[in-house]
C-alpha positions in Angstrom: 4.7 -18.0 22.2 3.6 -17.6 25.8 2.5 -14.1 25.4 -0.3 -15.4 22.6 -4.4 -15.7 23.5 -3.7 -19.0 21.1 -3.4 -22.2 23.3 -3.1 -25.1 21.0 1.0 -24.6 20.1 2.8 -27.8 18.4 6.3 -27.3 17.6 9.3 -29.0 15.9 13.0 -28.7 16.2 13.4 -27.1 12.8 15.3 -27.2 10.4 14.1 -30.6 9.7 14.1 -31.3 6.0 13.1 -35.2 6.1 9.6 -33.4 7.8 10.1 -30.0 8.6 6.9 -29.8 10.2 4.5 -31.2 7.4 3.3 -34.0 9.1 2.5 -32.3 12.3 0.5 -30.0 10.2 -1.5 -32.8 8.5 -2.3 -34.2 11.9 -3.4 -30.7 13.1 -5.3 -30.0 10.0 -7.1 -33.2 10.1 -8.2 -33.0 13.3 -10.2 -29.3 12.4 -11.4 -30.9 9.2 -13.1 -33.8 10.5 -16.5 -32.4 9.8 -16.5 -30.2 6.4 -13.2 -32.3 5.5 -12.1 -29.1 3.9 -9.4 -26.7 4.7 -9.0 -22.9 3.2 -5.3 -22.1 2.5 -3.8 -18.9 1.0 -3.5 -19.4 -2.9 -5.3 -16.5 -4.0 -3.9 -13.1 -5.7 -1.5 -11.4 -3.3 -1.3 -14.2 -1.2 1.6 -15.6 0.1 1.6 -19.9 1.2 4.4 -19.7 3.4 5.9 -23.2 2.9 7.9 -25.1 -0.1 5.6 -26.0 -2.9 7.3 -30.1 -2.4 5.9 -29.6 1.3 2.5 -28.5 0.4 1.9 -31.3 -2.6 3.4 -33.6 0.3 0.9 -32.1 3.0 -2.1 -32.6 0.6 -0.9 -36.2 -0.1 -1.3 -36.6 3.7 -4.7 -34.9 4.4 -6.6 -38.5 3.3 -10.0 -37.5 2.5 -9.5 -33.7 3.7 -9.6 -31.2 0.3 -7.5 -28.1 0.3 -9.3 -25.1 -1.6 -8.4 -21.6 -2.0 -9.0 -19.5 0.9 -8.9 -16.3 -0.7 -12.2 -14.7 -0.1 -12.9 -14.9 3.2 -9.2 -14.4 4.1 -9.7 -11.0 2.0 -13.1 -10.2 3.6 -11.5 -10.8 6.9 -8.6 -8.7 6.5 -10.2 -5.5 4.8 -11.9 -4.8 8.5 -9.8 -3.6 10.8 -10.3 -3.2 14.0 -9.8 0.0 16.0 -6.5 -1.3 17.4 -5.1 -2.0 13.9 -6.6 1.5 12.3 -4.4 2.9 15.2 -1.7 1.0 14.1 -1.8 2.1 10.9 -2.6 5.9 12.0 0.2 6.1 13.6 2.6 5.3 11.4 0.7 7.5 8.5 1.2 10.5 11.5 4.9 9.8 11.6 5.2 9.4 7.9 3.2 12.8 7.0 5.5 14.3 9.8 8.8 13.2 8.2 7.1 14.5 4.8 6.7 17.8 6.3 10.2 17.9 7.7 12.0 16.6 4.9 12.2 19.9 2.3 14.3 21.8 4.9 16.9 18.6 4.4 17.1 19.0 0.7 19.1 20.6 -1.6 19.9 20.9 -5.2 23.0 18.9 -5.6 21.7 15.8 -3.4 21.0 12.7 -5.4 17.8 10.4 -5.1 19.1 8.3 -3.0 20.7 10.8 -0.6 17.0 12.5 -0.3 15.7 9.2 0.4 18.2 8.1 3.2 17.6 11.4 5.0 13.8 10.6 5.0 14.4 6.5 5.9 16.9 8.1 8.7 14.3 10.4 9.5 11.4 7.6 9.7 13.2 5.3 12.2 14.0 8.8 14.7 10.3 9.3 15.1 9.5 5.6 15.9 8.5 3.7 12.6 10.1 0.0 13.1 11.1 -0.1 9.5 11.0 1.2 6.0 10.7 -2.1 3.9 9.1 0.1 1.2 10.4 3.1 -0.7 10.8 4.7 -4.0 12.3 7.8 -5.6 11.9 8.9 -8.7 13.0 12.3 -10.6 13.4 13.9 -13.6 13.0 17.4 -15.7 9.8 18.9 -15.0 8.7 15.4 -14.2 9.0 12.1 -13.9 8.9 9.3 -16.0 7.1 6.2 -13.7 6.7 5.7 -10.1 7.7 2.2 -9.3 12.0 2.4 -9.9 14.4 2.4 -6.9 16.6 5.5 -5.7 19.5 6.1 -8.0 23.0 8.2 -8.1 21.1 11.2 -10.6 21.5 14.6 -9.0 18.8 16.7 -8.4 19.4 19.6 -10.4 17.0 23.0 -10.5 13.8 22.5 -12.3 13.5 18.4 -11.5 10.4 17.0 -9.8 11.1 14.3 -7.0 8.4 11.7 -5.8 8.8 10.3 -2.9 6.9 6.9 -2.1 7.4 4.8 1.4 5.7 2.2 3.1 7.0 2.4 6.4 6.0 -0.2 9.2 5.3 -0.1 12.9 3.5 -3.5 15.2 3.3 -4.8 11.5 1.0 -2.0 10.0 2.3 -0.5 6.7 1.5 3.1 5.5 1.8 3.8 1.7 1.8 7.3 0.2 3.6 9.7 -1.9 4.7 13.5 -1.5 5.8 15.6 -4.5 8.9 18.4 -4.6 9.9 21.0 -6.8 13.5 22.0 -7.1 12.8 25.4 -7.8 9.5 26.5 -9.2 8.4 23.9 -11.1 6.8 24.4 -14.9 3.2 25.5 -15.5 2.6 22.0 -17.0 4.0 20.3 -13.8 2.1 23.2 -11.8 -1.5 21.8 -13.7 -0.5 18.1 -13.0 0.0 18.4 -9.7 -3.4 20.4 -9.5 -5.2 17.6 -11.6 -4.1 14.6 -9.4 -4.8 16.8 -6.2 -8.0 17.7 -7.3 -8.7 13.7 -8.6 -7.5 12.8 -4.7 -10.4 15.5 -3.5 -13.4 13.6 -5.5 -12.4 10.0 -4.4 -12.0 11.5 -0.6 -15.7 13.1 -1.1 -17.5 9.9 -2.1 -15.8 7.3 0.2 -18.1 6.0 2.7 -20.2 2.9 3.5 -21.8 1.4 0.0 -19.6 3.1 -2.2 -18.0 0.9 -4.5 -14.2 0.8 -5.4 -15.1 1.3 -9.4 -16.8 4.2 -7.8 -13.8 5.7 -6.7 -12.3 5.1 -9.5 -14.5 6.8 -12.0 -14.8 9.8 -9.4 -10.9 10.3 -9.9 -10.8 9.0 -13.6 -13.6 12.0 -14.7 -11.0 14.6 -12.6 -7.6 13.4 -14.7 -9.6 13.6 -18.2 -11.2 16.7 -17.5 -7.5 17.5 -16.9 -5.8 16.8 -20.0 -4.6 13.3 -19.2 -3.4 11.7 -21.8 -3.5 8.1 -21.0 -5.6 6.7 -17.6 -4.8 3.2 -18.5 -2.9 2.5 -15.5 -5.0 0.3 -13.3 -5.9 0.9 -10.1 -5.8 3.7 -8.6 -5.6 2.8 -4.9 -6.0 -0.3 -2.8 -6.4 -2.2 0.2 -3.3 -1.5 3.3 -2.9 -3.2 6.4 -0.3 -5.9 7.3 0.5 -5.9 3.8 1.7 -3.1 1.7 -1.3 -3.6 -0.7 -4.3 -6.0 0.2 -7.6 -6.2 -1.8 -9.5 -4.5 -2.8 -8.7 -2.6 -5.8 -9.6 0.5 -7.7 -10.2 -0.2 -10.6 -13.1 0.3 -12.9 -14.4 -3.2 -13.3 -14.6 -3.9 -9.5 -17.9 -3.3 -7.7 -16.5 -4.2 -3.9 -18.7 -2.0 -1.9 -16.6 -0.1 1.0 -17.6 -1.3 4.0 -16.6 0.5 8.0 -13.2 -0.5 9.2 -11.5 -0.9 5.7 -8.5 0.9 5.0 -7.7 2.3 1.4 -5.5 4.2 -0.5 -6.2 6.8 -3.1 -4.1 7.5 -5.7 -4.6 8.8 -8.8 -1.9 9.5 -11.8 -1.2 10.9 -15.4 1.1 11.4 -17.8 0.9 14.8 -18.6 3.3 14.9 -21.3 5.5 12.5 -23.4 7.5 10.7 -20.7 5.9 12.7 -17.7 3.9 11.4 -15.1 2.4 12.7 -11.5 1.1 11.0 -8.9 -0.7 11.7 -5.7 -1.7 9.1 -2.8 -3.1 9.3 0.5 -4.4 7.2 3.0 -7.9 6.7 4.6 -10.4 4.3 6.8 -14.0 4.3 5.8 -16.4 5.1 9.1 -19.6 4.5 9.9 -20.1 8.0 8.0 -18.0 9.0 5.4 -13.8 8.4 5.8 -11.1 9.6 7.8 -8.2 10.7 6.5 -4.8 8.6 8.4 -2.6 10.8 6.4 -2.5 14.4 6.6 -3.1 16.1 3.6 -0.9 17.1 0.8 -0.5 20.9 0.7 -2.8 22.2 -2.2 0.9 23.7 -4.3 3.9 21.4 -4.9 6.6 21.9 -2.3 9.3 23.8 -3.6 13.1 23.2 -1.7 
């Protein structure tokens, strides 16, 4: 705690379950509220509180006179703009990440099952530097893959199967969050046009992003891409978000949100179809808006689906 610019530190021998540390807070808390008499906590969408839901109805029972409201919005606000040291944060571990992408076809082989592909690539994270892997998916199937969000499993990657890949790996707290996509063998022409579709839909939301843009903007810049495409549904969302100490943070793309971008906020892109009954594909990448336009934090996704 020494090694902190804060200089106010109370402390408690915890665990303490008569008061673990709840009227200690109220006294602290009531003390910064004296003039507004209210206090901003995190109960807001992707928030986390942090404490037992008895402790908090206990804490507001002690604040006399001092109203707790949702915090939410300027908590967001303040957390979408980074500062250079956290973009460099997070750069770095998108480097590191785009590096273990790179390196990871030459460990492949038909035969390997999800989850062996995705302990070489966690193995491989943590050699180059990242301090964790608390994120990471892997999905495959026959000429594609049927969603994007399951766990690694025993199924063997056979000749003609597309794997995604998906990782949020961590380093001083920072999360990266993207995808790579890999062909055993050549992959089919319609998993060929997919993966040229959601590339292309990546493209256009990379073009627009800047200061002013909005995040429905984005959106509709990828959404016109996958339709022109042959999607067949683009229900699915957002299509990117917020990254930082969080895997996702706010804002969303989506088509009903008008969040303008703003310098110093970090996003992902990442637009998806289903291509055919049961078949999806998915592309992500990582980016800070600047003063002029974006930055790509990951490196880009080669134009043609990796083949192993």
């Amino acid at each position: 705690m020494s090694t902190t610019w804060v200089r106010d530190i109370r402390t408690w021998p915890a665990p303490r379950p008569e008061d673990d540390g709840v009227s200690l807070l109220a006294s602290a808390l009531s003390e910064v509220a004296c003039n507004n008499r209210k206090v901003g906590a995190e109960l807001g969408p992707g928030m986390v509180l942090r404490m037992p839901l008895v402790d908090f109805d206990r804490l507001r029972q002690m604040l006399r006179g001092v109203e707790v409201v949702d915090g939410s919005v300027p908590l967001g606000y303040l957390r979408s703009i980074k500062s250079a040291a956290e973009i460099s944060k997070i750069r770095y571990i998108c480097q590191i990440t785009s590096d273990s992408f790179d390196s990871l076809p030459g460990k492949l082989k038909p035969g390997d099952t999800e989850r062996d592909a995705c302990q070489k690539m966690c193995l491989d994270l943590l050699s180059r530097g990242a301090d964790g892997v608390p994120y990471m998916i892997g999905v495959s199937g026959p000429g594609g893959y049927r969603d994007i969000i399951m766990a690694p499993t025993d199924r063997l990657l056979d000749p003609g199967d597309i794997l995604i890949i998906d990782t949020g790996a961590t380093f001083d707290g920072y999360f990266c969050d993207f995808d790579r996509n890999f062909s055993f063998g050549p992959p089919s022409d319609a998993a060929r046009r997919a993966y040229d579709v959601v590339y292309r839909a990546t493209d256009a939301a990379i073009d627009i992003a800047g200061p002013g843009v909005t995040t429905a903007d984005l959106w509709q810049a990828m959404t016109e891409v996958l339709i022109a495409g042959g999607a067949r549904n683009t229900s699915i969302g957002r299509m990117g978000h917020g990254l930082g100490m969080q895997l996702t943070e706010g804002p969303s793309n989506r088509p009903d949100d008008p969040t303008s971008l703003l310098p110093g906020m970090v996003m992902t892109v990442e637009p998806g179809m289903e291509f055919a009954p049961g078949k999806m594909m998915v592309h992500e990448e990582n980016l800070v808006i600047t003063e002029t336009g974006c930055e790509l934090l990951s490196r880009r996704a080669r134009p043609e689906m990796v083949m192993v």
